[in-house]
C-alpha positions in Angstrom: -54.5 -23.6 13.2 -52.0 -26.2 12.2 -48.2 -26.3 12.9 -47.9 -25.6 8.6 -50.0 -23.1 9.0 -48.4 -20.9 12.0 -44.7 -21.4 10.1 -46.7 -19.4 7.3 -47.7 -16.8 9.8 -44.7 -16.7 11.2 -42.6 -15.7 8.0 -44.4 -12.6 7.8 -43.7 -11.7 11.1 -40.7 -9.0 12.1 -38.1 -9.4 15.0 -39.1 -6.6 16.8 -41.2 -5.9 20.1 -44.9 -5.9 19.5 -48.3 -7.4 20.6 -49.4 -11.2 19.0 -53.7 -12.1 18.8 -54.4 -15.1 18.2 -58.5 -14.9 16.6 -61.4 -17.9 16.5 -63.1 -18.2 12.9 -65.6 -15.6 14.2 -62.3 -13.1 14.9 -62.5 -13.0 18.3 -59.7 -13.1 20.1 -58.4 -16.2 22.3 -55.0 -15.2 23.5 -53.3 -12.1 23.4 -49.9 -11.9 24.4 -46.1 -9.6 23.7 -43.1 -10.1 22.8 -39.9 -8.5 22.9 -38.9 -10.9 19.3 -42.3 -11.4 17.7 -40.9 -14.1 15.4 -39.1 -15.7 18.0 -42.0 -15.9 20.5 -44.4 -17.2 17.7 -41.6 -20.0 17.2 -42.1 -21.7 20.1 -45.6 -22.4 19.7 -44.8 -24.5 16.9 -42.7 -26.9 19.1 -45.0 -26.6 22.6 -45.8 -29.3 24.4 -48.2 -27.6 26.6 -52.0 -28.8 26.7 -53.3 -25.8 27.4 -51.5 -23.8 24.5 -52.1 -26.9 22.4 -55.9 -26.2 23.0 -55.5 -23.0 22.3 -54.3 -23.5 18.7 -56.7 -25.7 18.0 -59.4 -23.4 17.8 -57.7 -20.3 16.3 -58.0 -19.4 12.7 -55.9 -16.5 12.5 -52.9 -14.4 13.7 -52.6 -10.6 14.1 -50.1 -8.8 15.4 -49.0 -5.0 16.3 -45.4 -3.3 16.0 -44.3 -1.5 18.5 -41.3 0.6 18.9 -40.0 -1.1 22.7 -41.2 -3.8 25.1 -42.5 -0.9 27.4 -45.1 0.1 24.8 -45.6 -3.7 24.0 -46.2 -4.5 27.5 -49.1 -1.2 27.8 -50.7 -2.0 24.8 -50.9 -5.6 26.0 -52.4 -4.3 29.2 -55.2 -2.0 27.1 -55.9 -5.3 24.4 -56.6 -8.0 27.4 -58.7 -5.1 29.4 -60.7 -4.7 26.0 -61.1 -8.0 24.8 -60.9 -10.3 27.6 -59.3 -13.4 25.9 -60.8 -16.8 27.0 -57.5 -18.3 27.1 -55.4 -15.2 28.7 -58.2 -16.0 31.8 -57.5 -19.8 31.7 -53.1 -19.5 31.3 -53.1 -17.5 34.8 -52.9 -20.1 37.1 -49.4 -20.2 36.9 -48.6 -16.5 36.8 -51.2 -13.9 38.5 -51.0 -10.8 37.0 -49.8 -7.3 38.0 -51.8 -4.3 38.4 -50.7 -0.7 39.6 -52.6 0.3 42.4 -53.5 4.6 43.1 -54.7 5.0 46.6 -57.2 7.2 47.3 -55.2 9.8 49.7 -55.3 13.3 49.2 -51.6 12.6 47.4 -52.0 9.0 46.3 -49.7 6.6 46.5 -48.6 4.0 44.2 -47.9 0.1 44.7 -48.1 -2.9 42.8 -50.0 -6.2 43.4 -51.4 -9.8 42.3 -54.2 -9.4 44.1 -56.3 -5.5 43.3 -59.5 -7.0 45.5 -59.6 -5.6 49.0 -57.8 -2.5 48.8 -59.5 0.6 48.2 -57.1 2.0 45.8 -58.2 2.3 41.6 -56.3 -0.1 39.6 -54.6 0.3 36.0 -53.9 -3.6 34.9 -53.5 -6.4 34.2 -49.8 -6.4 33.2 -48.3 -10.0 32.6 -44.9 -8.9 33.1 -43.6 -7.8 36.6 -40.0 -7.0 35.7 -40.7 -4.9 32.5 -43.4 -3.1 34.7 -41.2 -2.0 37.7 -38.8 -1.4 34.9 -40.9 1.2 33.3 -42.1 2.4 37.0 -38.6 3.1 37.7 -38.2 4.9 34.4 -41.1 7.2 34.7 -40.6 7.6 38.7 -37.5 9.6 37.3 -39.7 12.3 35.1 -42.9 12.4 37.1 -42.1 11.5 40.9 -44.1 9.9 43.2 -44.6 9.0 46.4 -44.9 5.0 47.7 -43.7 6.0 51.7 -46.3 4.2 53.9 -46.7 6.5 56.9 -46.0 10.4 57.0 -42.3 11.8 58.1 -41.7 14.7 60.4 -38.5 15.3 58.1 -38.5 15.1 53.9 -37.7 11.4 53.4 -34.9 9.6 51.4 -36.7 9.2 47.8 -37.1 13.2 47.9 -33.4 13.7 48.1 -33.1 11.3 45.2 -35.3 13.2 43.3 -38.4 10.4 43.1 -40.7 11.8 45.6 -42.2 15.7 46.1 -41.5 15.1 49.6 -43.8 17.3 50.9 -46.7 14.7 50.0 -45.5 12.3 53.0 -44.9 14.9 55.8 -46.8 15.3 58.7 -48.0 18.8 59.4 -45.2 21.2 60.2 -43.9 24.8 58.5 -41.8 23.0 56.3 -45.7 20.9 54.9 -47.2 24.5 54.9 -44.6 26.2 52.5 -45.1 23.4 50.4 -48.7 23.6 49.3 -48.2 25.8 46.0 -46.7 22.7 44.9 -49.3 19.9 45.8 -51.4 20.3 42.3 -47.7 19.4 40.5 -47.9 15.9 42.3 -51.4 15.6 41.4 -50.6 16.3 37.5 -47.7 13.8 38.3 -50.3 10.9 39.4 -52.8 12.0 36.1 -49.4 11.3 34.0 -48.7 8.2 35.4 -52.2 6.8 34.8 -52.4 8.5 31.0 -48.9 6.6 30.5 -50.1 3.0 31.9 -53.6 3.4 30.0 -52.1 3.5 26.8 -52.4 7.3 26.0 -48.9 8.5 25.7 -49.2 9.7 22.1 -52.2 12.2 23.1 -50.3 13.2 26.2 -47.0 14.1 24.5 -49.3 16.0 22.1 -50.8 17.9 25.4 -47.1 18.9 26.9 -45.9 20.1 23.8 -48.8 22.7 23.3 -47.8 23.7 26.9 -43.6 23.8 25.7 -45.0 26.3 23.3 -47.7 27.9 25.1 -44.8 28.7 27.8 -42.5 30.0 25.0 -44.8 32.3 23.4 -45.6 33.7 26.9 -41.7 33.7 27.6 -41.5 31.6 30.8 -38.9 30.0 29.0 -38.1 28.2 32.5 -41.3 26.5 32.0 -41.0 25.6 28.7 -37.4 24.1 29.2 -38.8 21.8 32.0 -42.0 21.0 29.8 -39.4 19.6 26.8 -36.9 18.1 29.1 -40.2 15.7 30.4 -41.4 15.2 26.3 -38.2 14.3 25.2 -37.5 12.2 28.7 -41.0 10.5 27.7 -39.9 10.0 24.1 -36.6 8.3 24.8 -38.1 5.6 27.2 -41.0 4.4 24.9 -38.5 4.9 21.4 -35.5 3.0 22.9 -36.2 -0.8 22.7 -32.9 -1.5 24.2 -33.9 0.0 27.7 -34.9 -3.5 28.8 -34.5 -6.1 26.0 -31.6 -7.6 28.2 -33.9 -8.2 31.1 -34.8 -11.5 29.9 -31.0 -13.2 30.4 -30.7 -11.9 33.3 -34.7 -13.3 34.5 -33.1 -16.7 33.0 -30.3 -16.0 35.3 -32.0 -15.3 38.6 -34.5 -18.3 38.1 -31.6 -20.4 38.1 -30.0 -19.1 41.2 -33.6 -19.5 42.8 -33.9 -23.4 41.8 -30.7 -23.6 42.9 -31.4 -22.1 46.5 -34.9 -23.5 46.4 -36.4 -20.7 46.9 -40.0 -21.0 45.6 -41.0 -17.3 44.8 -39.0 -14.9 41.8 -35.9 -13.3 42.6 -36.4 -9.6 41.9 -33.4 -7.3 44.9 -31.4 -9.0 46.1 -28.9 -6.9 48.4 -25.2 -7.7 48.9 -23.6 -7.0 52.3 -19.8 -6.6 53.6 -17.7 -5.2 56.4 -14.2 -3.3 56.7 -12.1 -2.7 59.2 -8.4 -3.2 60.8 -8.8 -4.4 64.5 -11.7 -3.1 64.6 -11.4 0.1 64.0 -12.8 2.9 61.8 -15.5 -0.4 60.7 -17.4 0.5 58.2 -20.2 -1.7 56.7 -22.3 -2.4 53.1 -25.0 -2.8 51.9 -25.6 -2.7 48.0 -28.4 -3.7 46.0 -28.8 -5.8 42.7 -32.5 -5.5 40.9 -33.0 -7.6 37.9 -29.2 -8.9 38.0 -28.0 -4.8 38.0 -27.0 -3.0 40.2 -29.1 0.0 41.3 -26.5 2.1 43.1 -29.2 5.0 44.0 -30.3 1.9 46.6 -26.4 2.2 48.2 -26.4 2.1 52.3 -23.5 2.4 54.2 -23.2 1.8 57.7 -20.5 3.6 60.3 -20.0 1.0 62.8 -20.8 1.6 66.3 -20.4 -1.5 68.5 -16.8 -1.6 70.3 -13.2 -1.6 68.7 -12.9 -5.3 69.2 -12.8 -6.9 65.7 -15.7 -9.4 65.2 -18.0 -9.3 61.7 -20.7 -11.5 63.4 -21.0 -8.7 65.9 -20.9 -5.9 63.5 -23.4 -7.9 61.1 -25.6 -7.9 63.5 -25.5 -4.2 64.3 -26.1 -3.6 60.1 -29.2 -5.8 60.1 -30.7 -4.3 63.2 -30.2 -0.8 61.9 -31.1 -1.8 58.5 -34.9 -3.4 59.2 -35.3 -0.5 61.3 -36.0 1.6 58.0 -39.2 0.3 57.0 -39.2 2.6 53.9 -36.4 0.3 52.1 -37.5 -2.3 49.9 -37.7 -5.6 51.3 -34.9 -7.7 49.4 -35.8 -11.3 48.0 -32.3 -13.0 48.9 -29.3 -11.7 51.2 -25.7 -12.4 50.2 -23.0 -11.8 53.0 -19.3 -12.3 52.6 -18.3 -15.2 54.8 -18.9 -18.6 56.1 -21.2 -20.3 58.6 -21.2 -18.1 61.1 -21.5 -15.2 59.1 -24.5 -16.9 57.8 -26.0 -18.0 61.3 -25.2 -14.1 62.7 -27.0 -13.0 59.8 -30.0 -15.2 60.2 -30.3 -14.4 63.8 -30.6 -10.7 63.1 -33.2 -10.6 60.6 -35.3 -13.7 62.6 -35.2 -10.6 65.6 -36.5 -8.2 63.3 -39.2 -10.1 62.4 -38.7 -11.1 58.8 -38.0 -14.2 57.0 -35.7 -13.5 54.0 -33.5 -16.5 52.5 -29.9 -15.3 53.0 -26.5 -17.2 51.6 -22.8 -16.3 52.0 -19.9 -16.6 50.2 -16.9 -18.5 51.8 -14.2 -17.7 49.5 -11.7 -20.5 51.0 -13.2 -23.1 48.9 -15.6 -21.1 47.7 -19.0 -22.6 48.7 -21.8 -21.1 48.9 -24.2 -21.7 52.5 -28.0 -20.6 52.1 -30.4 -20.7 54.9 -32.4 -22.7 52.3 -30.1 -25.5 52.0 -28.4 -28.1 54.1 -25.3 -28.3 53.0 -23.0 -25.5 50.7 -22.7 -26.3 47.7 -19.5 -25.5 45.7 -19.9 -22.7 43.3 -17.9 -24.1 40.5 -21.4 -26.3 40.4 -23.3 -23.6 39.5 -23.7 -22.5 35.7 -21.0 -19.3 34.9 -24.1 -17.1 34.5 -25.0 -17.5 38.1 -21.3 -17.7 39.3 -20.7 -14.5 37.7 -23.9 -12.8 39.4 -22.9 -13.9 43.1 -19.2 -12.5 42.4 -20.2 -9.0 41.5 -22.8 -8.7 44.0 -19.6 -9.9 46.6 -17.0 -7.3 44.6 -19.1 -4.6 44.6 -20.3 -4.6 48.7 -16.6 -5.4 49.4 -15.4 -2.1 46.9 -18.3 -0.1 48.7 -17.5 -0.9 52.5 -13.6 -0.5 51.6 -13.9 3.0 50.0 -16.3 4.1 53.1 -13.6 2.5 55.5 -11.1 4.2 53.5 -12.8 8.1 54.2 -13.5 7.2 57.7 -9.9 6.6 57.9 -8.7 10.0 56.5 -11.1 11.5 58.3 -9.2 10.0 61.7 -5.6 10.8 60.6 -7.1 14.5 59.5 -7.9 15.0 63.1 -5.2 13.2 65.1 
């Protein structure tokens, strides 16, 4: 296919989410791929310099494509196509970028996790997915409507994600009277985990078509309580595949966090990064942060806060230290990519110390607001921030605002709290 020949294609194509397949002269298919602009992803073919997309071209005679009504249903139906067809050249493009699948272990309530890698785990797979943040996005979505558990060892009390309302809870309990009054609801988990995999196979259409012969099943038998919670999941289902807007302005903000990476030099994608502060007057009433940024947003249902235990003596490094003892004690939090603190070299250095003791190794940087440079275990010298492009500027500021408006309004009740009883 020639570079005349694609502008053809191209004018034919909308600008809306949907799947591209490029076809041989014998219409089989080379590449498949999605887009979230299907015009503006078939432009910059025309201009690529790229060998191995050049190669590609070469041997395709012909360009179909599929509408879809959002980049979540673009990003499935991509999944299903590359399953089905097995594209030489979607094989050969994935050096540079391994794909994602969604691994179900095989417990008696499975859990779910995501990897590059689906050999060596005894777990059933639904993949590949070429796009990790519109996948956690859509995970995130549907965790809300049909929760699940991820915890990685069983809790002798319901854990944090159940009082959020994305796990059953009882599915990661040890035994205990609180597990046994829990097992009327075990087959709801399991109906959960059948959803999920009807949803990332592609089959949302027929399962939407299943729930709402249940809405009305449960109405005609008057469990209208049922039927209520049977709609409010259809029309939760409905909104996330029909609204295209959910996650169209992920890609900015990718653009964003791969330039704060090459800034930092840190080689792998930025996906949480979490922002920490301290407040306090002399020491007292200290009260510490930690929020959490995935994808550029915030994801406030991630919020920590920290009451302060070390002595009154006022000394962050100290009380940092405390935060990132407690905090890598909770092996149930997400590991963050990057850690921002509010502070200088020392900050940075106590910070450093603290996780090294815990055993990880996470980049961190801080935020010395007297000149405003930035200092990053990743780099040997700060850097000034008025350096960076506004995009990334703007990213490390709210992430610093919003741990220093969290730990001021928690030092603030711990305050009243004080007073109230003096």
């Amino acid at each position: 296919m020639t570079r005349s020949e694609l502008k053809e294609q191209i004018k034919k194509l909308p600008r809306d989410p949907g799947v591209y397949n490029f076809k041989d002269d014998k219409n089989k298919s080379l590449y498949i791929g999605k887009a979230s602009n299907l015009k503006n992803r078939l432009k910059s073919y025309v201009e690529t310099n790229d060998i191995r997309f050049k190669t590609m071209m070469s041997f395709a005679r012909k360009l179909d494509f599929i509408e879809t009504k959002s980049d979540i249903e673009a990003l499935i139906l991509e999944s299903q196509l590359i399953k089905d067809f097995m594209p030489q050249f979607n094989i050969m493009l994935r050096d540079d970028k391994q794909y994602f699948h969604v691994g179900f272990t095989k417990d008696v309530f499975p859990k779910l996790f995501l990897t590059h890698q689906p050999q060596g785990f005894d777990a059933k797979f639904i993949g590949p997915f070429t796009d990790g943040s519109i996948l956690k996005s859509t995970l995130r979505f549907l965790r809300k409507i049909f929760p699940y558990c991820t915890c990685k060892n069983a809790h002798n009390n319901l854990c944090l994600n159940y009082h959020i309302g994305k796990c059953p809870g009882f599915c990661c309990l040890k035994d205990s009277p609180e597990r046994s009054r829990r097992i009327a609801e075990e087959k709801e988990y399991l109906k959960n985990i059948a959803t999920l995999k009807e949803v990332l196979n592609g089959k949302r259409k027929s399962l939407i078509k299943a729930l709402t012969k249940k809405m009305i099943s449960a109405a005609q038998k008057e469990n209208f309580e049922m039927a209520i919670k049977i709609r409010k999941k259809v029309d939760d289902l409905k909104r996330i595949f029909e609204n295209a807007m959910i996650i169209r302005n992920i890609q900015p903000r990718n653009n964003t966090l791969k330039e704060l990476s090459r800034i930092l030099k840190i080689p792998k994608p930025l996906f949480r990064i979490e922002g920490y502060d301290i407040s306090n007057i002399q020491g007292t009433n200290a009260a510490g942060s930690m929020v959490v940024f995935e994808n550029g947003i915030s994801n406030k249902s991630q919020y920590r806060k920290f009451k302060i235990k070390i002595g009154k003596t006022p000394n962050d490094i100290l009380m940092l230290g405390e935060i990132f003892e407690r905090r890598f004690n909770h092996p149930e939090w997400r590991r963050p990519d990057l850690i921002l603190v509010d502070g200088g070299k020392g900050q940075l250095n106590a910070t450093q110390k603290a996780i090294e003791l815990s055993g990880e190794n996470i980049p961190v940087m801080s935020l010395a607001k007297g000149k405003y440079e930035i200092f990053s275990t990743t780099l040997k010298k700060p850097i000034p921030m008025t350096s960076m492009p506004p995009s990334v500027q703007n990213l490390i500021k709210n992430i610093d605002a919003e741990a220093h408006r969290f730990a001021i309004s928690y030092y603030r009740r711990l305050h009243r709290q004080r007073v109230l009883i003096i």
